[in-house]
N, C-alpha and C positions, 0 to 999 in steps of 0.2 A: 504494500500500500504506500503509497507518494507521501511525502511530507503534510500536502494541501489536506489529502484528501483525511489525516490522520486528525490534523488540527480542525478539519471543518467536525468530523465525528464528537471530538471532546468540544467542541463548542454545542451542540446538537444536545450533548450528552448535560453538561452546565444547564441550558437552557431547560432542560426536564427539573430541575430543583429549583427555578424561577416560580415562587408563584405570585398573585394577584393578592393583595391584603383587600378587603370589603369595609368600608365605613359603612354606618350604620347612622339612623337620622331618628330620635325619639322623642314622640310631641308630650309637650306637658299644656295642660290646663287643668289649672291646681288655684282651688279656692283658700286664702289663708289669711284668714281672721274678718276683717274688713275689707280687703284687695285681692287681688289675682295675681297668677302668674303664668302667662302663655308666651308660647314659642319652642324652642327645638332643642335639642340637647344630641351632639352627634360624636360617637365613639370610633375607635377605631377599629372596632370589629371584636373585639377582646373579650371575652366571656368569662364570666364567675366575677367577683370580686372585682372593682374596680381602682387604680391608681390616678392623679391628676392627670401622667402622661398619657393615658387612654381616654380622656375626653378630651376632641379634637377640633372641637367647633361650638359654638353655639349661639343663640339671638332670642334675648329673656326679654320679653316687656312685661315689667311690673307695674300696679297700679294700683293704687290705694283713694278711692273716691275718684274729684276729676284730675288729681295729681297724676303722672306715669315717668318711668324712666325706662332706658334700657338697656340692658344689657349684652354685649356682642364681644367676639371673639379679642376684635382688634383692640378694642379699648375699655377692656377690664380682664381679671382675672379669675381662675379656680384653682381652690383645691379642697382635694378628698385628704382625709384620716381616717384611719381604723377601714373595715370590713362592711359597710354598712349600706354602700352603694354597690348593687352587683347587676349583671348583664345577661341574657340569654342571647339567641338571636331574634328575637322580635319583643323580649322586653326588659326594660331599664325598671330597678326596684331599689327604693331607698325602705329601709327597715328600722322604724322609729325607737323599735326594740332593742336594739344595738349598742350595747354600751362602749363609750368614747369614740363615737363614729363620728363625723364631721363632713356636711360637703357645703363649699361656700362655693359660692360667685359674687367679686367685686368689684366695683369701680372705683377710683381708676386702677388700685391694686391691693392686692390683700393687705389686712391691716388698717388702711385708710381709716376704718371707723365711719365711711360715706354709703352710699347706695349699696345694697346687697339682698342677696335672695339664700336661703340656709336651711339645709333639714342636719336636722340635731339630733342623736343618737343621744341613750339616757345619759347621767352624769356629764354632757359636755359641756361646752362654753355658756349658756343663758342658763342651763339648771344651776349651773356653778354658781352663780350669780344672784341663784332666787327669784328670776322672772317667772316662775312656775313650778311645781311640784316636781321634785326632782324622782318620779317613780313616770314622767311622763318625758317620750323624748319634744322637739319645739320643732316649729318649722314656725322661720320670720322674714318678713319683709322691709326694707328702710330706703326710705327714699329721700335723697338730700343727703346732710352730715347728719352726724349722729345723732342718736336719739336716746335716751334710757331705755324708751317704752315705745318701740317699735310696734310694727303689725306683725301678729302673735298669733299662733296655734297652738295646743295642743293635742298632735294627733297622737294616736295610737296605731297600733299595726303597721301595713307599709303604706307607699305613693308607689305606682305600678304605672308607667308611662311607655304605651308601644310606639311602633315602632312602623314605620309606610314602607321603604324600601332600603336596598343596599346599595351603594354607591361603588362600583369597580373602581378601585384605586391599584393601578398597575408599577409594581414594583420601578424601580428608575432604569435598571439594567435590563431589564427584559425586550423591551423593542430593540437597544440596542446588540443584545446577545442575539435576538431574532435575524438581524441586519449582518452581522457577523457570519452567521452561520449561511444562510444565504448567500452571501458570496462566495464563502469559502466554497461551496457546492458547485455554485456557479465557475469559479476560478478552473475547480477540477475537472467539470466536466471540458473547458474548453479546452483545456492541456491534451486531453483525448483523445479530441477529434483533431 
C-alpha cells in the first residue's frame, strides 16, 4: 500500500472517533412568588448532574409586576453548586430537596448583589440567612440592586423544564478530518491511473 493511500486510511480511521456533541435548548416558565421567569436554558448535551461549564446558553426575562429585566448569555453570569441541577435528554430538573445545591444566574456577574434568578437547595444561601424556613429549599427573583427581600418562593419538590429540540453542534475537527481524508482518497486514486 503507497504512503497516500496509508495516510488517507488512518485519516478515515480518526474521523470514525469524531463525533457531533448535541446542545440541548430547555424552556422555563416558572411562577415565583409575585413575578415570572421565562425563557431558555441551553446545555450542552450532558446528562445526570449538572456543572456551570455544561450550561451553554441562555435568555431569562424576569419580571416582577410591570418591572422586567433580562437575563442573557452575553451579559450576565451562572453558576451551579452541589448536585441539585441535573439533565436527561428532554428534561432539565432542579430538586429543591437538595441540600447545598445552588444555581444562580447574574447580572452583570456573580456576586454583584444586582439582578438574579436562583433555585436554592435546603440549607443554602437565603435559608442561611432566615429568608424562610430552613426545612424548605427558595427559588428568588431580584431585579435592580439588591434587595433584602426579594421575590421569594418556597417551593418544594422539583422545577422540571423540557426541552423542544437538539441543536447538532459539530465537533471543530470533523469537517476538516472529512476534507483531509477526501483528498487523500482523491490524491491516491489519481496516482493510479
Amino acid at each position: 500500500m503507497t504512503r497516500i493511500g496509508m495516510t488517507a486510511l488512518a485519516l478515515l480511521g480518526a474521523m470514525s472517533f469524531a463525533t457531533a456533541a448535541n446542545a440541548t435548548i430547555f424552556h422555563l416558565n416558572r411562577s415565583v412568588g409575585g413575578g415570572t421567569v421565562v425563557g431558555t436554558i441551553t446545555t450542552n448535551g450532558t446528562t445526570g448532574p449538572l456543572a456551570t461549564a455544561d450550561i451553554i446558553d441562555w435568555d431569562l426575562v424576569l419580571s416582577a409586576g410591570i418591572d422586567f429585566a433580562v437575563l442573557e448569555s452575553g451579559s450576565s453570569s451562572v453558576l451551579i453548586v452541589g448536585n441539585g441541577l441535573t439533565a436527561t435528554v428532554d428534561t432539565l430538573t432542579f430538586n429543591f430537596a437538595s441540600t447545598s445545591s445552588y444555581v444562580l444566574f447574574q447580572s452583570p456577574n456573580i456576586g454583584s448583589g444586582e439582578t438574579w434568578y436562583s433555585m436554592e437547595g435546603i440549607g443554602f444561601y437565603a435559608t442561611a440567612l432566615g429568608m424562610l424556613n430552613a426545612s424548605l429549599g427558595v427559588e428568588s427573583v431580584l431585579l435592580g440592586t439588591y434587595d433584602p427581600n426579594p421575590v421569594l418562593s418556597g417551593p418544594s419538590g422539583v422545577a422540571t423544564f423540557t426541552s423542544s429540540q437538539d441543536i447538532a453542534m459539530p465537533e471543530p475537527a470533523t469537517l476538516s478530518l472529512l476534507g483531509f481524508g477526501l483528498a487523500g482518497l482523491g490524491l491516491a486514486r489519481r496516482r493510479k491511473s
